[in-house]
Legacy VTK file of the C-alpha trace (Angstrom):
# vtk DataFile Version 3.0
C-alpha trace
ASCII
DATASET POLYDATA
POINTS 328 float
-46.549 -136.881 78.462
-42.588 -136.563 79.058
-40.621 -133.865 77.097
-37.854 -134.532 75.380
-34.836 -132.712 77.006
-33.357 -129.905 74.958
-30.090 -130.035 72.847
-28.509 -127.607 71.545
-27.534 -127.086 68.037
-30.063 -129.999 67.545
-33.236 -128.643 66.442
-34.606 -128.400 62.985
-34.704 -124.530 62.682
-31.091 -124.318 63.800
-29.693 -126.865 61.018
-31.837 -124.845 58.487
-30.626 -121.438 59.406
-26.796 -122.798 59.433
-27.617 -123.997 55.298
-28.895 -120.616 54.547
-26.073 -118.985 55.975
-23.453 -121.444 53.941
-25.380 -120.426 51.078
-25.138 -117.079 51.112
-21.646 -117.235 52.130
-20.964 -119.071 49.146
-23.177 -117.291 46.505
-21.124 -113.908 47.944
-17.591 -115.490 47.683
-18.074 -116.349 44.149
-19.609 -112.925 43.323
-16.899 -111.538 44.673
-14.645 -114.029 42.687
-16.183 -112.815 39.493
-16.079 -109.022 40.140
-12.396 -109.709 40.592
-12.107 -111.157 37.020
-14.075 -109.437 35.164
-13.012 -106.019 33.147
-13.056 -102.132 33.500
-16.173 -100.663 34.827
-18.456 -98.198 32.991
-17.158 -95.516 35.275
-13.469 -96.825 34.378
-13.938 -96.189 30.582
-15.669 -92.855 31.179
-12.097 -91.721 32.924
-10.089 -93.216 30.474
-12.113 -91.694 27.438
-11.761 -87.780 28.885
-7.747 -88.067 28.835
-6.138 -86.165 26.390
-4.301 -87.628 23.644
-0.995 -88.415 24.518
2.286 -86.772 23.476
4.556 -87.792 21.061
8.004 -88.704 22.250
11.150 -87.064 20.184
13.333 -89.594 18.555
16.430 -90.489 20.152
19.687 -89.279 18.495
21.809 -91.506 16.553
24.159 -92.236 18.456
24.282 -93.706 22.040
28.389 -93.913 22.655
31.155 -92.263 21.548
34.558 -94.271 20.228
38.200 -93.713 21.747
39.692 -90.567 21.047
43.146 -91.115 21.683
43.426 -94.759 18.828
41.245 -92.081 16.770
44.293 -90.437 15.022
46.372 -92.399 13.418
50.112 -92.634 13.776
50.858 -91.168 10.496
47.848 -87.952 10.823
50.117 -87.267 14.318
53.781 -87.384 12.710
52.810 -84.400 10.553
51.082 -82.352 13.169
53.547 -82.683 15.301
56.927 -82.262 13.661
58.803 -82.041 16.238
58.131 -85.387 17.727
60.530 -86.521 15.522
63.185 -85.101 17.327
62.275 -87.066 20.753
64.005 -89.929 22.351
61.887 -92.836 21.188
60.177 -92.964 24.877
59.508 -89.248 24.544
58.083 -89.755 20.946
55.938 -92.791 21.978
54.180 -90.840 25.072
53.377 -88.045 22.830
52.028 -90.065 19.844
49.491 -91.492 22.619
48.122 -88.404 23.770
46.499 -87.854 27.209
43.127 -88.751 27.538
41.024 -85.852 29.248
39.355 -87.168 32.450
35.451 -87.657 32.168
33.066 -89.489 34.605
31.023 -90.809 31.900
32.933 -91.820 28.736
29.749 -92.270 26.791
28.514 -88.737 27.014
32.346 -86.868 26.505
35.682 -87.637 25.740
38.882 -85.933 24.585
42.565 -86.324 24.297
45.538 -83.859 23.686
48.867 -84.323 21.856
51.597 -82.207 22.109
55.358 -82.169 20.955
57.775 -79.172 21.261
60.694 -78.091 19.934
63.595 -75.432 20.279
61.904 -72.635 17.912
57.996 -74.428 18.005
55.703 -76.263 19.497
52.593 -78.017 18.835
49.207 -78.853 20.728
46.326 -81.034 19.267
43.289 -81.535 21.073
40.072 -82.968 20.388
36.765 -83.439 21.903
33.859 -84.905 21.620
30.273 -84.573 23.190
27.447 -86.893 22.998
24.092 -84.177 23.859
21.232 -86.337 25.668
18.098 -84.207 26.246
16.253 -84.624 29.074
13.038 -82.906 27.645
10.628 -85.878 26.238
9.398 -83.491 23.623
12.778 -82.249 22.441
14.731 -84.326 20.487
18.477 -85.353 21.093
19.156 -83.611 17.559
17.448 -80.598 18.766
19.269 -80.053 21.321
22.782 -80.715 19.963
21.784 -77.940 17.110
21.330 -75.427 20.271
24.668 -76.226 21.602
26.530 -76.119 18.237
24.702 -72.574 17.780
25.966 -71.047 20.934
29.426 -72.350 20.327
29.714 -70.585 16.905
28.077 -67.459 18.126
30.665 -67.325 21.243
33.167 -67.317 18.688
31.989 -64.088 16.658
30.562 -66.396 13.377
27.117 -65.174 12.642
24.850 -67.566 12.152
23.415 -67.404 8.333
19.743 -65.546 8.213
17.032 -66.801 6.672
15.634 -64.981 3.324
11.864 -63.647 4.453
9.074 -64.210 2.612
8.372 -60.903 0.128
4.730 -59.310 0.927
2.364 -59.769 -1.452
-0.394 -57.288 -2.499
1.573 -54.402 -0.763
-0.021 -50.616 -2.666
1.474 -47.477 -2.988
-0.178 -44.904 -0.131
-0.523 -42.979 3.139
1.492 -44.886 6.066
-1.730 -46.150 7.281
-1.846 -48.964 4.464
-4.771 -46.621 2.183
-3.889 -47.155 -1.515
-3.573 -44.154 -3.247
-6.171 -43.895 -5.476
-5.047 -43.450 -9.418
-5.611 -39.468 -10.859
-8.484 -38.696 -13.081
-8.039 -39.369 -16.599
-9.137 -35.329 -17.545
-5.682 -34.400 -15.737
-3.688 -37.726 -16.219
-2.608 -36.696 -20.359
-2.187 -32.642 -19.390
0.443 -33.627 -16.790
2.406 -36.745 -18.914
2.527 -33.185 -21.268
4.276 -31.352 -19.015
6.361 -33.873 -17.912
7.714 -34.308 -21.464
8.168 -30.763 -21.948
10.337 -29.677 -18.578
12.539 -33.457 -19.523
13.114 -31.911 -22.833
14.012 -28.343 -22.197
16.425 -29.680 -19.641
18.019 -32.301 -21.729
18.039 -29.745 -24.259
20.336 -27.164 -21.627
21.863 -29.941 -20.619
23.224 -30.898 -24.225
24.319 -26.795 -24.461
26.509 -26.778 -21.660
28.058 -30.140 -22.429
29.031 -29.075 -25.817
30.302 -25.368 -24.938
32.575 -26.475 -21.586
35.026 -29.253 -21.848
34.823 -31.843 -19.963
37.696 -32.077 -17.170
38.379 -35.729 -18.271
39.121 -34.680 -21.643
42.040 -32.209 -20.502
43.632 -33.526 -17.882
43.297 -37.771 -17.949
41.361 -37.775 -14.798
38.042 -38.115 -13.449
36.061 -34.787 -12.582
35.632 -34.468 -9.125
32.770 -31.637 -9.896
29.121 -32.596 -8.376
26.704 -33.667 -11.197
23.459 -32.023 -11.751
21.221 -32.429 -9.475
23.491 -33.757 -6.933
23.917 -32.119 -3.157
26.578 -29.583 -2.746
28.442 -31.543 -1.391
28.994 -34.367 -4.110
28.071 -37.953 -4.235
29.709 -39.709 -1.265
32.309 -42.249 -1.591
31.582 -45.611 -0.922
33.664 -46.996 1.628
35.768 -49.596 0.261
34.646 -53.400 1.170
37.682 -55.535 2.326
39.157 -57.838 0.316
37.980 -61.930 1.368
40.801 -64.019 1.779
39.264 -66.949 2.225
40.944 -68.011 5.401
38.555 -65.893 7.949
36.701 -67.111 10.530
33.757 -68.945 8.825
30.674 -71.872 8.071
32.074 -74.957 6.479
30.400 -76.909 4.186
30.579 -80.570 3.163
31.422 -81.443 6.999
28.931 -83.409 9.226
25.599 -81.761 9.412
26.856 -78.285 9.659
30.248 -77.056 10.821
32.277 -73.515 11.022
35.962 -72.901 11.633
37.915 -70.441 13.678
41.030 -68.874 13.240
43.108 -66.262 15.920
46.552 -65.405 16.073
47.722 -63.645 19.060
51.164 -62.843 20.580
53.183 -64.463 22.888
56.188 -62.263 24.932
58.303 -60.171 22.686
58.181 -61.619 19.663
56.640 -64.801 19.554
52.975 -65.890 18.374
50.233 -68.291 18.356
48.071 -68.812 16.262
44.764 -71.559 17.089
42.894 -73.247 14.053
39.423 -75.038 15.776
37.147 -76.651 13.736
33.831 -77.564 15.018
31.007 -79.998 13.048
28.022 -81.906 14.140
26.868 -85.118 12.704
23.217 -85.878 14.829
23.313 -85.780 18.451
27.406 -85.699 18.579
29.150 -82.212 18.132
33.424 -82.714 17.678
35.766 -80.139 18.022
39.311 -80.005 15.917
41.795 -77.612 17.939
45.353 -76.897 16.643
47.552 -74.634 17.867
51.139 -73.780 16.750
53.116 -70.995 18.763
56.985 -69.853 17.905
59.185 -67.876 19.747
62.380 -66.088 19.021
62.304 -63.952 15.435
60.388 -66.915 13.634
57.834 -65.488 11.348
53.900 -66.282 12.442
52.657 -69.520 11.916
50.867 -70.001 8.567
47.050 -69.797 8.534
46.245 -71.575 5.446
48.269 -74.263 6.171
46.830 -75.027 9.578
43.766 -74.631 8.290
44.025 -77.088 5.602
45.642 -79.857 8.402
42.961 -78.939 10.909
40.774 -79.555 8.648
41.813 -82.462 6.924
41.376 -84.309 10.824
37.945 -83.270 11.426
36.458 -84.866 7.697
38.513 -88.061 8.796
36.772 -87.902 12.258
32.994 -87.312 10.401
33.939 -89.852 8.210
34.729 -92.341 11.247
31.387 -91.627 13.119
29.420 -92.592 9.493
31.581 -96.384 10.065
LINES 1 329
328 0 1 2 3 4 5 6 7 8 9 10 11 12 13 14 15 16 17 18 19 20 21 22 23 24 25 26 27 28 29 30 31 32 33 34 35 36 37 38 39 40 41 42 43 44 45 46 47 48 49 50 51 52 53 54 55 56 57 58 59 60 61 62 63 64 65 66 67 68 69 70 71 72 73 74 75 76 77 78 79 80 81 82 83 84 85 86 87 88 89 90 91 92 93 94 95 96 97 98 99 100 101 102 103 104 105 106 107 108 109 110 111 112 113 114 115 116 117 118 119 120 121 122 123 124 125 126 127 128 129 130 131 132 133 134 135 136 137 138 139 140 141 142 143 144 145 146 147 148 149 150 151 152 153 154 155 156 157 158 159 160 161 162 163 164 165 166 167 168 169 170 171 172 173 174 175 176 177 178 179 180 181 182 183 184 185 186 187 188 189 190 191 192 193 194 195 196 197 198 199 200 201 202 203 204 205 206 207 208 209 210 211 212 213 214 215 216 217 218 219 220 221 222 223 224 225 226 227 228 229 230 231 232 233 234 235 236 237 238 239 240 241 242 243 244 245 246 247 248 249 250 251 252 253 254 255 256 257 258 259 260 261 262 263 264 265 266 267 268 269 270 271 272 273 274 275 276 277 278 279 280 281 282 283 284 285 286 287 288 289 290 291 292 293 294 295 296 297 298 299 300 301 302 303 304 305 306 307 308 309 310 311 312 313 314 315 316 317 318 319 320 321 322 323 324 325 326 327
């Protein structure tokens, strides 16, 4: 019998194995398909459930830019801080009524301007500034961090910073420095010693009364206080107090009713012979954004010290217009 010549890629076992393989291919390409789709794994979720919960972000502060500081002050607030702008030629009087911005690479974090006029006895210099804190610490807020900054600036300045009443211990008893309560006397010797007690208090009120009534008192004979130790007292007399001085109401101090919480400063200094200076800065925060007031007047010749109280009052005056402009 004649064989049929062999072909390849013709036989029956060769087609069959090429179909298995397409089948296989295609059952792995769409298991792959769906592993691709489908969600987290149980080993996923186990990772995801041993994380910690997360941390809470600080708030943001209020504000995120800061307005123009040299249109801040208006025409009229500049005329009568700086009286002797009025005095200028008109293009002398213009360029100091628009200040000179202070130079900042990022106007939205700090800005500032200064004013100044001069004239043949005085001369003034206003200057304000303005700072925008940003902290970079996710779990300190912007607020936070603008109280730290305020705080340093007051302490810089000598203004203590107000202390905080603390708490008054309860259930504190009378004893040995160990914290052991005494414990209370007997009642057998409790009545024999009140006894006592009464008696010595008596005889010596009782001397006491004697040698009132038989010596005159220095007071009565002479108008003035005795300056004899009492009884009882040390030899060498009662000591006298040292005299508290007298508040004016213009030192260096907290202000209240201003932003969040504010403080004013106030030093006078000299300048040559006989002229002074005297600088008036008022600081506040309101939030994230701490502003500082500064006003300084300086004479020169014989011309008396510039007044405190009323720089105070114009210095401050400026810096409740400026809080009230950042509430806008």
């Amino acid at each position: 019998m004649q064989r049929k010549r062999y072909a390849p890629g013709r036989t029956g076992s060769t087609a069959r194995t090429a179909v298995v393989l397409t089948s296989v291919l295609g059952l792995g390409l769409g298991l792959g398909l769906t592993g691709c789709s489908a969600g987290p794994t149980t080993d996923d979720i186990a990772v995801d459930a041993k994380a910690g919960p997360v941390s809470p972000v600080a708030p943001p502060g209020r504000y995120r830019t800061l307005f123009e500081p040299c249109g801040s002050v208006p025409q009229s607030t500049l005329k009568d801080l700086l009286p002797g702008a009025a005095a200028l030629p008109d293009a002398e009087r213009g360029k100091a009524y628009r200040g000179v911005a202070a130079v900042t690479y990022d106007t939205d974090r700090r800005v500032g301007c200064t004013w100044k006029a001069d004239s043949p006895e005085t001369s003034h210099r206003l200057a304000l500034d303005i700072e925008r804190v940003v902290s970079y610490d996710p779990a300190v807020s912007d607020d936070a961090r603008a109280q730290e900054v305020y705080l340093r600036k007051q302490l810089a300045v000598g203004i203590p910073v107000p202390p905080t009443t603390p708490p008054t211990p309860t259930g504190t008893a009378t004893g040995t420095a160990s914290g052991t309560a005494t414990p209370p006397s007997t009642g057998a010797t409790a009545p024999e010693n009140t006894q006592n007690t009464e008696n010595t208090e008596n005889t010596e009120n009782t001397q006491n009364t004697q040698n009132t009534t038989s010596t005159p008192s220095p007071t009565a004979t002479t108008g003035k206080p005795s300056t004899a130790p009492t009884s009882g007292a040390p030899s060498g007399g009662t000591p006298t107090p040292t005299p508290t001085p007298t508040s004016t109401g213009l030192e260096p101090r907290v202000l209240d009713g201003l932003g969040e919480i504010a403080y004013l400063d106030d030093t006078l200094s000299t300048v040559g012979a006989n002229g002074h200076q005297r600088v008036v800065s008022v600081v506040f925060r309101t939030s994230n954004v701490i502003v500082t007031v500064s006003y300084r007047e300086q004479t020169t010749g014989s011309v008396e010290a510039p007044d405190s109280k009323e720089l105070q009052e114009k210095a401050r005056n400026l810096a409740r217009m400026l809080a009230e402009r950042l509430e806008e």
